[in-house]
TORPA-365334 format. One line per field, with one value per residue (C-alpha): residue number from 1; residue in three letters; y, z, x. Coordinates in Angstrom, 3 decimals. Example, Ala and Ser with C-alpha at 12.3 -4.5 7.8 and 13.67 -1.06 7.14 Angstrom:
<atoms>
nr	1,2
rest	ALA,SER
Y	-4.500,-1.060
Z	7.800,7.140
X	12.300,13.670
</atoms>
This chain:
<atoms>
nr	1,2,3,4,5,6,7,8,9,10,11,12,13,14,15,16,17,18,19,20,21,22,23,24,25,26,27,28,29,30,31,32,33,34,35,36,37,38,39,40,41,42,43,44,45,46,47,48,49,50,51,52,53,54,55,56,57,58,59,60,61,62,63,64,65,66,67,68,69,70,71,72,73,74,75,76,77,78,79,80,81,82,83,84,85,86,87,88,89,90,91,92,93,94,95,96,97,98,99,100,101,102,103,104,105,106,107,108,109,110,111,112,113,114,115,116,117,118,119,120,121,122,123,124,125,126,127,128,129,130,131,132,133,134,135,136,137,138,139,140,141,142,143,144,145,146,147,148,149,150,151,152,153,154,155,156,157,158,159,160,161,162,163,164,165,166,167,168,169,170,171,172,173,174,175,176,177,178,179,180,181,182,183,184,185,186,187,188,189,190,191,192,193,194,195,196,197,198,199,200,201,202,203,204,205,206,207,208,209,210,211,212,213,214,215,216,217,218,219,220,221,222,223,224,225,226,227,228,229,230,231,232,233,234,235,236,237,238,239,240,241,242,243,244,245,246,247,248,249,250,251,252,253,254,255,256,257,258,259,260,261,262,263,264,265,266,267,268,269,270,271,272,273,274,275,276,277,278,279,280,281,282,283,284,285,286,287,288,289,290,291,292,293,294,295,296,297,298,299,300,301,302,303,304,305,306,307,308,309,310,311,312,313,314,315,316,317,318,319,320,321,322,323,324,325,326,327,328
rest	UNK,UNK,UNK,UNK,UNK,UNK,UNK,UNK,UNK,UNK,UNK,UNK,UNK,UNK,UNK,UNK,UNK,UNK,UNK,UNK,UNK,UNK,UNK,UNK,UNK,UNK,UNK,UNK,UNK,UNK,UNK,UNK,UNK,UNK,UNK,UNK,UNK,UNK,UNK,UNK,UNK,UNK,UNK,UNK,UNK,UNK,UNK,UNK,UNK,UNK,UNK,UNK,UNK,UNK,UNK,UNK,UNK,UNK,UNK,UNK,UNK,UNK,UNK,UNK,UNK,UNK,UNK,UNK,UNK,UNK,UNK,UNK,UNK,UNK,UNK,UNK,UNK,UNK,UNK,UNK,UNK,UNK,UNK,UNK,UNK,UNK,UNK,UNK,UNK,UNK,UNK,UNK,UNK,UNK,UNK,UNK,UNK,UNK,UNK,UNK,UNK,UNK,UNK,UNK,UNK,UNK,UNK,UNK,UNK,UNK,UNK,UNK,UNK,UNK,UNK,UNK,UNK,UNK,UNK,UNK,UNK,UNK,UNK,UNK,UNK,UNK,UNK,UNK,UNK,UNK,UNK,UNK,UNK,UNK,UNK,UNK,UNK,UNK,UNK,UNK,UNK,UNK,UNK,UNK,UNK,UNK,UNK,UNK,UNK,UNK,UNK,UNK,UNK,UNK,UNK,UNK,UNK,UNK,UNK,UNK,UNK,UNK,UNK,UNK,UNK,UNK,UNK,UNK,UNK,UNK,UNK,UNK,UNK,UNK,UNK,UNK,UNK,UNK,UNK,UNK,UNK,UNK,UNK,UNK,UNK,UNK,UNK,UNK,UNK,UNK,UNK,UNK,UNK,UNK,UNK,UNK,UNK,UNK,UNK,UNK,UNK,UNK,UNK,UNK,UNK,UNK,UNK,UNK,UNK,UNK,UNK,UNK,UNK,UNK,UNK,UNK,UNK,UNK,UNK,UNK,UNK,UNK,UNK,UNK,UNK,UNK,UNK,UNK,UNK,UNK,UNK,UNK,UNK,UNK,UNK,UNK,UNK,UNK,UNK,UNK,UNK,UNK,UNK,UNK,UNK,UNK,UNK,UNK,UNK,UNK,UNK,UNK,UNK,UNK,UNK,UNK,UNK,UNK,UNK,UNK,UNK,UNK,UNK,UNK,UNK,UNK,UNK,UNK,UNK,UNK,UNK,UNK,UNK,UNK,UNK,UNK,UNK,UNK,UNK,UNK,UNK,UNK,UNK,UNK,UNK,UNK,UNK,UNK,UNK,UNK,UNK,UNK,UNK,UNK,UNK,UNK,UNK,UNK,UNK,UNK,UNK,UNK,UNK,UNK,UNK,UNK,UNK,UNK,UNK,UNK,UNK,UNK,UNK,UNK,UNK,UNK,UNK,UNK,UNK,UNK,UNK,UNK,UNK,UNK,UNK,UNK,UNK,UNK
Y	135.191,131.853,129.904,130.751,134.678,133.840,131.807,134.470,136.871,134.908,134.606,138.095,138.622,140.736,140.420,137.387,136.270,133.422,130.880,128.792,125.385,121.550,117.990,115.739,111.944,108.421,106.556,103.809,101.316,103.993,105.853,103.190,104.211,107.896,107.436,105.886,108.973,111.149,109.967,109.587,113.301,114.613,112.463,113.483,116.925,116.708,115.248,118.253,121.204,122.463,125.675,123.966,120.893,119.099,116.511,113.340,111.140,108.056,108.494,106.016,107.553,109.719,106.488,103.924,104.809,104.012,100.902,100.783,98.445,98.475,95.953,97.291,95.600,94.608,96.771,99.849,101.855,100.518,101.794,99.975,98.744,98.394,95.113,96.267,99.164,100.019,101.364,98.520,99.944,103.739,103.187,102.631,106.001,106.894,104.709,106.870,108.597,111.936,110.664,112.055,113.415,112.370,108.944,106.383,107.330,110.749,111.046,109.375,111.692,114.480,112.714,112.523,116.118,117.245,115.264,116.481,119.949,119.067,117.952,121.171,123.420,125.849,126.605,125.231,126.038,122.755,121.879,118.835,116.753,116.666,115.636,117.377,115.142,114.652,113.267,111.140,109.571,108.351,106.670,104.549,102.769,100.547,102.898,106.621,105.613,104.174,107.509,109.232,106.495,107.196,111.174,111.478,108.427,108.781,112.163,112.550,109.640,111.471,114.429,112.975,111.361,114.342,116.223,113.648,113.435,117.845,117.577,115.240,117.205,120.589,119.222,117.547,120.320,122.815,120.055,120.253,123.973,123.498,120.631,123.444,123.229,125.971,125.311,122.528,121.306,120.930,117.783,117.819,114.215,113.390,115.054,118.787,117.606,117.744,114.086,112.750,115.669,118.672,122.353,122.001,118.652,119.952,122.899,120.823,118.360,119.757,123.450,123.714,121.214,122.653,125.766,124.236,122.723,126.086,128.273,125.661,126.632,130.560,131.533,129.243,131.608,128.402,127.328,125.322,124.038,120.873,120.772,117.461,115.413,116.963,118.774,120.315,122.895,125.314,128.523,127.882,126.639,129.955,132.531,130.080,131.652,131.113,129.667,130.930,129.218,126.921,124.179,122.284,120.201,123.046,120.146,118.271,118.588,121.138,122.322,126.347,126.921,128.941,131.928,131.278,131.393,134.762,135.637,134.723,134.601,136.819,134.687,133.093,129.745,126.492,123.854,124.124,120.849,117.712,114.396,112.640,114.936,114.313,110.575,110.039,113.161,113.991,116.441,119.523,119.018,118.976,122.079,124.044,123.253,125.369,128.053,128.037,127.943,130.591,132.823,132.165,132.300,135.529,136.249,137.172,134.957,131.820,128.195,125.687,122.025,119.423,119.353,116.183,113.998,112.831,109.192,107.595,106.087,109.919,109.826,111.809,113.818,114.808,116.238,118.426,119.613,121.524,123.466,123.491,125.512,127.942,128.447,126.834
Z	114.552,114.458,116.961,119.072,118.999,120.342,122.922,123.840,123.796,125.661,128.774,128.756,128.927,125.376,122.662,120.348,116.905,118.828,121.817,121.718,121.813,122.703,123.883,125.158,125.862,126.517,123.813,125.853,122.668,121.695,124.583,126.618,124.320,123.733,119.481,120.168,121.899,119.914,116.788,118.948,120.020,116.455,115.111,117.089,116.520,112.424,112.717,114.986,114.138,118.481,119.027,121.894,122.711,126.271,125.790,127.423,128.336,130.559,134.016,135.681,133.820,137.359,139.503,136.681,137.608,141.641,141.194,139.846,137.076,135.036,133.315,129.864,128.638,124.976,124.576,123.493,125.756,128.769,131.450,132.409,136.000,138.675,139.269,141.687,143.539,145.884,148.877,151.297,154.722,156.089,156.557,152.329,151.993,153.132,150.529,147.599,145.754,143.549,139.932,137.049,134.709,131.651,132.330,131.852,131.688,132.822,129.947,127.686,128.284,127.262,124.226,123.106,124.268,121.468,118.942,119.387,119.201,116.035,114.788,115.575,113.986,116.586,115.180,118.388,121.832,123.755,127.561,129.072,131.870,135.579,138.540,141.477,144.207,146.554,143.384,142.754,146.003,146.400,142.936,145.104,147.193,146.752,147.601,148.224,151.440,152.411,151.603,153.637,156.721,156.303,156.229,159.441,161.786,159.827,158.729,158.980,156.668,154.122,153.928,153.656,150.496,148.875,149.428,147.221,144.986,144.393,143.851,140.987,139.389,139.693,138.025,135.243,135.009,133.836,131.517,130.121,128.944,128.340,125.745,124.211,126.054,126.657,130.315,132.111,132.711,136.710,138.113,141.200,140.623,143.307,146.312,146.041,147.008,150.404,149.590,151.043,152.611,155.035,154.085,156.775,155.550,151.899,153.306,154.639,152.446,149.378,148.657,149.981,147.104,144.565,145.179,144.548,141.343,140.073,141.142,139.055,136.044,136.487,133.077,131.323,129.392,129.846,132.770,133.680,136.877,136.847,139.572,139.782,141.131,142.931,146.238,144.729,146.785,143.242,145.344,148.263,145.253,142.185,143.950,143.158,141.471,138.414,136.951,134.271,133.600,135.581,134.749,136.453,136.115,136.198,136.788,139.607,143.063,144.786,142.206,141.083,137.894,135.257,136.117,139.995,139.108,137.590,141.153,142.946,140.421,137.191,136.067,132.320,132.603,130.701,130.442,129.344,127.823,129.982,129.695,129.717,126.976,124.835,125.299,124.544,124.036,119.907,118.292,118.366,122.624,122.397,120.295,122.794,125.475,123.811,123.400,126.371,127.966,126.303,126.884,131.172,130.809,128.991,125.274,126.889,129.113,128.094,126.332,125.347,126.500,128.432,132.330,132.625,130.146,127.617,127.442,124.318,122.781,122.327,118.498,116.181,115.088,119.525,118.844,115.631,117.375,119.418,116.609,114.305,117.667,117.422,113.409,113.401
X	100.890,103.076,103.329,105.998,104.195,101.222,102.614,104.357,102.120,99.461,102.020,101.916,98.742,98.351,95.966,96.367,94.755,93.282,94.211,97.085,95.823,97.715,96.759,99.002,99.265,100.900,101.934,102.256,103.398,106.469,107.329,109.953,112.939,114.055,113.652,109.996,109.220,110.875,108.853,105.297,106.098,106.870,104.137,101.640,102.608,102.635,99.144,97.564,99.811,99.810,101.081,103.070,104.167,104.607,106.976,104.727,107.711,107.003,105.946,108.571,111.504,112.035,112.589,114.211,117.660,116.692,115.956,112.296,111.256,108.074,106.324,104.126,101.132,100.640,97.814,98.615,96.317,96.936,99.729,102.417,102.689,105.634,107.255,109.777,109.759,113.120,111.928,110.163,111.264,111.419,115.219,115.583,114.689,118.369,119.864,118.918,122.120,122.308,121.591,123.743,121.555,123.702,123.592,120.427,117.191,117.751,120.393,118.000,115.575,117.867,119.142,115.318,114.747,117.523,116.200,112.434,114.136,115.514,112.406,110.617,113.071,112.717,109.027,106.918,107.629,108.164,108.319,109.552,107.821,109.468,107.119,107.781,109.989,107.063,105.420,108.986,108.956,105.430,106.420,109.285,107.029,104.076,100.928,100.555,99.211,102.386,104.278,101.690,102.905,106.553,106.082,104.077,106.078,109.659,109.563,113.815,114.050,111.452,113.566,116.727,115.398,113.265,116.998,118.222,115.387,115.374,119.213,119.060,116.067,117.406,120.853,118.236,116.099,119.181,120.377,116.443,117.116,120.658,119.222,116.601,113.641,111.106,110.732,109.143,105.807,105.911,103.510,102.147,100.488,98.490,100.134,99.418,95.323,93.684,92.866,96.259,98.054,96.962,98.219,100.802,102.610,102.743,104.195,106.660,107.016,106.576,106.544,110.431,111.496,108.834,110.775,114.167,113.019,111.562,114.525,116.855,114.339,114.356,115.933,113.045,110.458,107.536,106.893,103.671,102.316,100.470,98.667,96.727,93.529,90.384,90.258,93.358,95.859,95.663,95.260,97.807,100.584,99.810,102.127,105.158,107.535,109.253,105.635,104.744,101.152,98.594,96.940,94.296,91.175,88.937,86.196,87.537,85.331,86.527,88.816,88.525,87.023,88.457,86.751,87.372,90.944,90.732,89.919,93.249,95.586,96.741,98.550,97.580,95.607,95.455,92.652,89.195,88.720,87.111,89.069,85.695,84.086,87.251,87.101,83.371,81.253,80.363,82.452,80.470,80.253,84.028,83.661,81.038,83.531,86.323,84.278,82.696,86.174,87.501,84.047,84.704,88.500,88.517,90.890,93.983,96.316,94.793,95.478,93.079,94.283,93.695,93.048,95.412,97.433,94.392,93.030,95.108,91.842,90.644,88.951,90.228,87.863,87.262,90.786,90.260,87.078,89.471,90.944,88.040,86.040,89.496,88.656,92.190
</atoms>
């Protein structure tokens, strides 16, 4: 099969010649312009040969053109942090606009999105990155735990912004498969996890924009949903439709395994590898984890990748352990 066939054919659940298999990362050193992305994307993807890629742009790139400005580091593996962030009060939330998603970093990203298409000749499936806008707004303002404040004493001014905030990404979103893209890879970040939010406030405060974001991606053949940290709301968020794939830590505490997944949901799964285990265990542990994934996950409807976006330092030889374990 190439690579755009087995894809395929995974999401359907049918019988492949193996599991698809991707990582993804920051490139923290490349990714702040659309052609150092482009090239870290591309790059990365010459060196591994992934049967997919998710485009790994920078995290910030969904608040830049609010107002948000981020400092990076001169290390190359270390994030970049916020020096100003536009929302201080509960009544700022209101002063958020509709973005045009041709115009600066929104258009950037698209501009990069075309190029990386180029680049992959139409050989590899790719997906683009878009948090979801609960996600967007707690990266407006200076803590989670202040986002959590605002939603349960100014809940009015919350919505008015996540309106806002779904507008501008379902207007991106269509511009992200008018550009090429597969579909989109659909972060939940930290806000979809019993850790900061109740059932009943993400079903107010998120699922109705999740939904709007999805809906504006319904003619995409590849979409994922991220759905992020421990104690994580997997089972209450896999009926959403439009998805076509989940992916979890199937290690976090609390979080469903792979074959606990199997349980409530048919639809295919992607994960199997452990951050830490990529980051520091030997090769051939990396390797026992892919099989061992794919032995609980079962042949058909499943990826191999990542449970989250990888640590940068991961060695080389941790990643070729994941296709060497494939017979890649």
């Amino acid at each position: 099969m190439d690579k755009r066939e087995r894809v395929r054919t995974a999401l359907a659940g049918g019988q492949v010649d193996r599991p698809p298999a991707t990582m993804w990362r920051h490139f923290y050193d490349q990714e702040s312009t659309a052609d150092g992305l482009t090239q870290a994307m591309l790059s990365f993807q010459l060196q591994y040969d992934w049967d997919f890629m998710k485009v790994n742009p920078r995290a910030q790139y969904h608040v830049e053109d609010w107002g948000a400005t981020f400092s990076y580091s001169a290390d190359p593996y270390e994030a970049p942090i916020a020096t100003y962030l536009p929302v201080k009060s509960p009544q700022d939330w209101r002063k958020l606009a509709p973005l045009d998603p041709h115009q600066g970093t929104l258009g950037e990203q698209l501009r990069a999105l075309g190029t990386i298409k180029d680049g992959l000749h139409g050989d590899v499936p790719f997906v683009m990155t878009v948090f979801n806008p609960i996600a967007i707004t707690g990266r407006l303002v200076e803590s989670d735990q202040v986002l959590v404040d605002h939603l349960r004493e100014y809940p009015q001014e919350v919505h008015a912004a996540l309106d806002v905030i779904t507008e501008t990404y379902c207007a991106f979103v269509t511009e992200c498969l008018n550009v090429g893209a597969d579909g989109i890879f659909f972060a939940t970040t930290s806000w979809a996890s019993h850790d900061l939010l109740t059932d009943q406030e993400y079903q107010e405060f998120g699922r109705p924009y999740d939904l709007r974001v999805l809906d504006a991606a319904r003619e995409a053949s590849f979409n994922i949903l991220h759905v992020c940290r421990s104690n994580n709301m997997l089972r209450e968020l896999a009926d959403y439709p439009g998805v076509h794939a989940l992916n979890w830590d199937a290690w976090g505490t609390t979080n469903p395994t792979l074959a606990a997944a199997r349980g409530f949901t048919d639809r295919p799964l992607i994960g199997g590898v452990r951050r830490r285990t990529l980051l520091a265990g030997p090769p051939a542990d990396v390797a026992r984890q892919v099989q061992d994934a794919v032995s609980e996950a079962g042949d058909r409807g499943f990826m191999v990748g990542p449970g989250c976006s990888i640590p940068p330092q991961c060695p080389e030889q941790n990643l070729l352990a994941v296709k060497e374990a494939l017979g890649i």
